[in-house]
N, C-alpha and C positions, 0 to 999 in steps of 0.2 A: 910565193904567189904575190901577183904587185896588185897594190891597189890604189885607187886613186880618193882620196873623200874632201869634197869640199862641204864650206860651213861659210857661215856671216849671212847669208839670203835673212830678206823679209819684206815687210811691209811699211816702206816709208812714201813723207809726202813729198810732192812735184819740189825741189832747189833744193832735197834733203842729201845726203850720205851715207855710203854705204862700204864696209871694206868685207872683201870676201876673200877667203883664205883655199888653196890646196893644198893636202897634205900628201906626197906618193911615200910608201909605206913598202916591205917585204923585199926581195931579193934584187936588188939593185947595183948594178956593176957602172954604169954610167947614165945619166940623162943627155939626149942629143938635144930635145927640143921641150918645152912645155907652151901652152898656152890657153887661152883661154875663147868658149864659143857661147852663142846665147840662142834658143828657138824660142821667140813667140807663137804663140797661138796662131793655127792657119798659115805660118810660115816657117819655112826651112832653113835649120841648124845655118847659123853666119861665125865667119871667124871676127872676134872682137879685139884682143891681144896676142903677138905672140913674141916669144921670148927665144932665139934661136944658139946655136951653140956658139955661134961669133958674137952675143951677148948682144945683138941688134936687137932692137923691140921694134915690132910693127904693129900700128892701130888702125884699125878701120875709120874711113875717115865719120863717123857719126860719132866717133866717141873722140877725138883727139882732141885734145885740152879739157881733157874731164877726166878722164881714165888714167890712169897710171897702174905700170903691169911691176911689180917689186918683186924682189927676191927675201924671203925671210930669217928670220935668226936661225930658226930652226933648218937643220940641213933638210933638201930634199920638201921644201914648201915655199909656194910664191901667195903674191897675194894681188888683187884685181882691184885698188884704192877708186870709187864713183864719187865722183861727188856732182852738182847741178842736173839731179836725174829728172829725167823726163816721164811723162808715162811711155811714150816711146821705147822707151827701155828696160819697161816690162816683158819677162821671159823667166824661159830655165836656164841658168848658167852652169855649164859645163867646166871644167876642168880637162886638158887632154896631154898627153906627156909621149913622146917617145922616150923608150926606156929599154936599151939595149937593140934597139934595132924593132921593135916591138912597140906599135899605137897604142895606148890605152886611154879607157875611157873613165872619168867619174859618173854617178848616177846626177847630178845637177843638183844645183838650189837654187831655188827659188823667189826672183829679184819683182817684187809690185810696186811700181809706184803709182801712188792715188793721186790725183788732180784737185 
């Protein structure tokens, strides 16, 4: 069974940093895609990074030159590098991977930034 669990979320202030980690986990033959989405409050789930099997990275453009979408040491983990956050970019941060032909989902963590 795959699972997806991200980590790093919290509570920083407005020009602060933030790196958030996914880890996909369990029966795993290939990843096609991973990326990363974010919902605030009152608004609907956005794609923020995403990381495609031709090793493109696509940013939304509200995060480009701030965000950086990385791949990890550990196999099978990427990681979502914020830095100059905004409250603006307060949300749940998602984790999402295809993974053998198969969408999944992380349960998010949770990114504040205070003003």
């Amino acid at each position: 069974q795959v699972q997806l669990v991200e980590s790093g979320g919290g509570v920083v202030q407005t020009g602060g940093s933030l790196r958030l980690s996914c880890a996909a986990s369990g029966s795993i033959f290939s990843i096609n895609a991973m990326g990363w989405y974010r919902q605030a409050p009152g608004a609907q789930r956005e794609l923020v990074a995403k990381l495609t099997s031709d090793g493109i990275t696509n940013y939304a453009d509200s995060v480009k030159g701030r965000f950086t979408f990385s791949r990890g040491m550990v196999k099978n983990t990427v990681h979502l590098s914020m830095r100059n956050l905004t409250p603006e970019d307060t949300a749940l941060y998602y984790c999402s991977a295809n993974i053998d032909g198969i969408n999944y989902w992380g349960k998010g963590t949770l990114v504040t930034v205070a003003s």
